[in-house]
C-alpha positions as CSV (number, residue, x, y, z in Angstrom):
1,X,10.3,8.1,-18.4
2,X,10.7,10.8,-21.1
3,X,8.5,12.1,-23.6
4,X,10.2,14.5,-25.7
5,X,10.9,17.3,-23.3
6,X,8.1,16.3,-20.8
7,X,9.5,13.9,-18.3
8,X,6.4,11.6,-17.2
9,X,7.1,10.1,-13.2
10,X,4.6,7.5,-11.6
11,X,3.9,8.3,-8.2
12,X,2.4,5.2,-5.6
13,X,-0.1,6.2,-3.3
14,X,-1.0,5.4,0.2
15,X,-4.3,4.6,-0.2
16,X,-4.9,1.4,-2.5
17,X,-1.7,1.6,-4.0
18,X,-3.3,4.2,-6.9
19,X,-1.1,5.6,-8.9
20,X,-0.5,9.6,-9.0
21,X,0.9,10.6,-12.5
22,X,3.3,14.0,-12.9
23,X,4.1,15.6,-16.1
24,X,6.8,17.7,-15.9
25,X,8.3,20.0,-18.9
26,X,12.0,20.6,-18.7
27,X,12.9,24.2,-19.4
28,X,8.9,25.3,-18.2
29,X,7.0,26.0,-14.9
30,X,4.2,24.2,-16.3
31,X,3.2,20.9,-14.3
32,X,0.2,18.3,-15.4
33,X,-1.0,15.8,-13.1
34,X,-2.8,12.7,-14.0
35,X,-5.1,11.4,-10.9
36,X,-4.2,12.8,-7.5
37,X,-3.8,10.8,-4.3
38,X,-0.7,11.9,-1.4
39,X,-0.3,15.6,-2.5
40,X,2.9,15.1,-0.1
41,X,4.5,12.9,-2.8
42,X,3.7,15.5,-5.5
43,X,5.4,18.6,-3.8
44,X,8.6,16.5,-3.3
45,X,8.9,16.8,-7.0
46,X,8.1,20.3,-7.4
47,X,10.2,23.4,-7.4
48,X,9.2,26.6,-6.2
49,X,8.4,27.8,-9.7
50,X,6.4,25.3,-10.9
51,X,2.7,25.9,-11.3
52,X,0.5,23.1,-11.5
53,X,-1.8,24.2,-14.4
54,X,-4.3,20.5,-14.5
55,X,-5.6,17.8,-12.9
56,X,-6.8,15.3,-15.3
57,X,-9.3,12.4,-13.6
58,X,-9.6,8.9,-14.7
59,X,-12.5,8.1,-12.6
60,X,-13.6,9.6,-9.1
61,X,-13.2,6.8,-6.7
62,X,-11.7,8.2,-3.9
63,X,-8.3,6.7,-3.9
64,X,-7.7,8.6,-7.4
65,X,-9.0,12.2,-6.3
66,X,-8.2,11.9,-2.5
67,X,-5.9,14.9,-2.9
68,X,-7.4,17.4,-4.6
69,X,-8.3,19.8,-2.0
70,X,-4.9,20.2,-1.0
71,X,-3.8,20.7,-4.9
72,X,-6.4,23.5,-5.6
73,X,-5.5,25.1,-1.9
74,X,-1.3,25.2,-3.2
75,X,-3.0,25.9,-7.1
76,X,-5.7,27.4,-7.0
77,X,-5.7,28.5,-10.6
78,X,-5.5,24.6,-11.7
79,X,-8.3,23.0,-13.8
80,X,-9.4,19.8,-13.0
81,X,-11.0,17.6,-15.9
82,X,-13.3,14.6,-15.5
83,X,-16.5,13.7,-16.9
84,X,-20.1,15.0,-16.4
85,X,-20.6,11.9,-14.3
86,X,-17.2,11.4,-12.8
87,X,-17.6,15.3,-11.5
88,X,-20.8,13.7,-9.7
89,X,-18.5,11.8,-7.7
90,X,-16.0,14.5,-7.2
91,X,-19.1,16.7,-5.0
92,X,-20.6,13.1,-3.3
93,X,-18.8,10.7,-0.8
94,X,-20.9,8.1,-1.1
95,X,-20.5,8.2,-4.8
96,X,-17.0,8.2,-4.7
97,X,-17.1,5.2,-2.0
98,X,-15.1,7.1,0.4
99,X,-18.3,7.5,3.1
100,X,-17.3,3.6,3.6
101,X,-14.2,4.0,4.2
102,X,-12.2,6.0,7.7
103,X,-11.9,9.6,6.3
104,X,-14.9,11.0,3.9
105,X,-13.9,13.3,1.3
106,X,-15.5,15.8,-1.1
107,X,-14.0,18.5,-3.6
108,X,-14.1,21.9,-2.3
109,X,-12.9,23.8,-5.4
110,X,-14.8,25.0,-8.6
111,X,-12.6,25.0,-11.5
112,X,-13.8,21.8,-13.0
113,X,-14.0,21.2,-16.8
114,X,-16.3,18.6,-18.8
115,X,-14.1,16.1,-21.3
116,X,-16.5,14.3,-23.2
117,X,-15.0,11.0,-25.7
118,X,-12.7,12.8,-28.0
119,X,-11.9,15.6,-26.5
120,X,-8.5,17.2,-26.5
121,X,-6.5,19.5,-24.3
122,X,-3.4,21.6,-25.3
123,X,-0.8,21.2,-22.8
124,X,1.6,22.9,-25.3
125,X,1.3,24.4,-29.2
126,X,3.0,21.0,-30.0
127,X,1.5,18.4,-27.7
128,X,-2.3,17.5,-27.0
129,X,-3.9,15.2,-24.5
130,X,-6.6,13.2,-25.3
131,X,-9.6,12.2,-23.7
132,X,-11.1,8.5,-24.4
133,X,-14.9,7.9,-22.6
134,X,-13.8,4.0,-21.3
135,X,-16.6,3.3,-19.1
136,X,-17.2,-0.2,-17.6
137,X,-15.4,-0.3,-14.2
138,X,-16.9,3.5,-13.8
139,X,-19.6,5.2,-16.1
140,X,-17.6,8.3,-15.8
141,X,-14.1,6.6,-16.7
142,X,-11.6,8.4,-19.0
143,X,-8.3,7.0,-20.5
144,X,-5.6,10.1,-21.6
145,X,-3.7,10.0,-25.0
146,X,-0.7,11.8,-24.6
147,X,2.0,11.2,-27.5
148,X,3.0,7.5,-27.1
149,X,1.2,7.6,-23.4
150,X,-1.7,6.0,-22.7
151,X,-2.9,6.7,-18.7
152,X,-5.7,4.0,-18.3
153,X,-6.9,4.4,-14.6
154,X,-8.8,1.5,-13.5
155,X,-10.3,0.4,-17.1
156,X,-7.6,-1.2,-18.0
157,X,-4.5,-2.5,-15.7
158,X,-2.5,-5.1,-17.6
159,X,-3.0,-9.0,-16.1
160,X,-5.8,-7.6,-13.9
161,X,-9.2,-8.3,-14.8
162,X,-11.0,-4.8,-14.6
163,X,-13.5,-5.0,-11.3
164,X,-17.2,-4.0,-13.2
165,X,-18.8,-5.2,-9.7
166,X,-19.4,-1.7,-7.4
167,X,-21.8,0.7,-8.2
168,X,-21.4,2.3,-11.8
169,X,-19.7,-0.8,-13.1
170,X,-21.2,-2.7,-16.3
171,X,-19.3,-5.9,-17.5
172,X,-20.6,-5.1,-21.8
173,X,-19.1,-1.4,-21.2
174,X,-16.1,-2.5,-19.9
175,X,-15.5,-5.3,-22.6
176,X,-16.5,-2.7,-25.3
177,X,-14.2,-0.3,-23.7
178,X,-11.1,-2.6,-23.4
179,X,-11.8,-3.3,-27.8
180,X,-11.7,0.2,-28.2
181,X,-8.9,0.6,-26.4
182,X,-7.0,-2.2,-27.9
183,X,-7.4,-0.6,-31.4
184,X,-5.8,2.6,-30.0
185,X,-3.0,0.8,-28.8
186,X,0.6,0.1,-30.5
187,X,3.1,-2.0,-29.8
188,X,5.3,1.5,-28.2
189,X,2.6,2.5,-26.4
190,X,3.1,3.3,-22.6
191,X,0.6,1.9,-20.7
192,X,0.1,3.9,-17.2
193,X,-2.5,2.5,-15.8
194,X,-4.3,3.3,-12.1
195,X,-2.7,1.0,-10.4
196,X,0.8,-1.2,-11.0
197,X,3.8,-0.2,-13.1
198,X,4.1,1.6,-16.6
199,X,4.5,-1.2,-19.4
200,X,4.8,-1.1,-22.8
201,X,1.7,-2.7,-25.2
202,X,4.4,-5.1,-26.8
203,X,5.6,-6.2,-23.3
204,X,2.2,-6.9,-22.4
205,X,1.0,-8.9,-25.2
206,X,4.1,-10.8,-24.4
207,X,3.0,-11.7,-21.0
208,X,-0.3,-12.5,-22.0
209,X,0.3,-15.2,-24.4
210,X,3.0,-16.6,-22.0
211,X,-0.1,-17.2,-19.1
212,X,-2.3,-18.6,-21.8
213,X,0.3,-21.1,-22.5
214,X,0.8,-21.8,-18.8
215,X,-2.9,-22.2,-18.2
């Protein structure tokens, strides 16, 4: 999918199914990456010129961050953004759940920046990213506003009812979380979320009201 002259793919990964997100600028060697799972996947799509300049994390579970280590050992120049409490999880493998799981992982790198709700991040003189604080499946969750984007992680997957249940999950956040994003929605917005397919806000609504007539 297209956003002006950035190109926006959706990547599936191994683990979970998360999603990978890759913004790529035609006519630049400037590469943004929403989430990071098979790094594998993401090379296939990169040229030799491309330089991965930032990472941006919804939430540190472990099938969303699984492949940073091998992204800051190819980049090691790339920032990655999270939270103060998603970075937590970045640094702990219990906190990130992977301990439970077969292969353990925490971040090796350093280049880490704060986003707090509100921040914003120039990825060109023309275009900005947006950070919105969205916790309620995570504390640390962030959604990104870029353009008519929306990349929700795990705080908001159309016809999936967020999970609030693991450690760091609060049912009132997450319901305050899904009205505020609502209200930062339009009926063109691109919703990318963590897991699943990209779908537009007006699709969406459609499905909804056709499974509340069903049920």
């Amino acid at each position: 999918l297209k956003m002006g002259k950035f190109e926006v793919c959706r990547l599936e990964n191994d683990v979970f199914t998360s999603n990978t997100y890759v913004l790529l600028e035609r006519g630049s060697q400037g590469v943004w990456l929403v989430d990071i799972g098979d790094f594998g996947k993401v090379k296939k799509l990169l040229t030799p010129s491309n330089d991965v300049k930032g990472c941006f994390i919804t939430h540190s579970h472990f099938d969303h961050i699984y492949g940073l280590n091998e992204l800051v050992k190819k980049f090691p120049n790339c920032v990655i953004y999270v939270s103060k409490h998603g970075k937590e999880g970045l640094f702990s493998a219990k906190l990130n759940f992977s301990f439970y799981h077969d292969t353990p992982f925490v971040f090796k790198g350093g280049n880490v920046k704060i986003l707090d709700d509100g921040c914003s991040v120039k990825l060109r003189e023309d275009l900005l990213l947006d950070a919105v604080s969205t916790p309620g499946h995570d504390k640390g969750c962030l959604c990104y506003r870029v353009g008519n984007y929306f990349f929700t992680g795990d705080s908001y997957i159309p016809g999936v009812e967020t999970v609030t249940k693991l450690r760091g999950g609060n049912k009132e956040d997450n319901e305050r979380s899904l009205m505020k994003l609502k209200a930062l929605f339009s009926p063109d917005t691109l919703v990318c979320p963590g897991h699943g397919s990209i779908m537009y806000v007006k699709d969406i609504f459609d499905m909804e009201k056709i499974e509340k007539i069903i049920e």
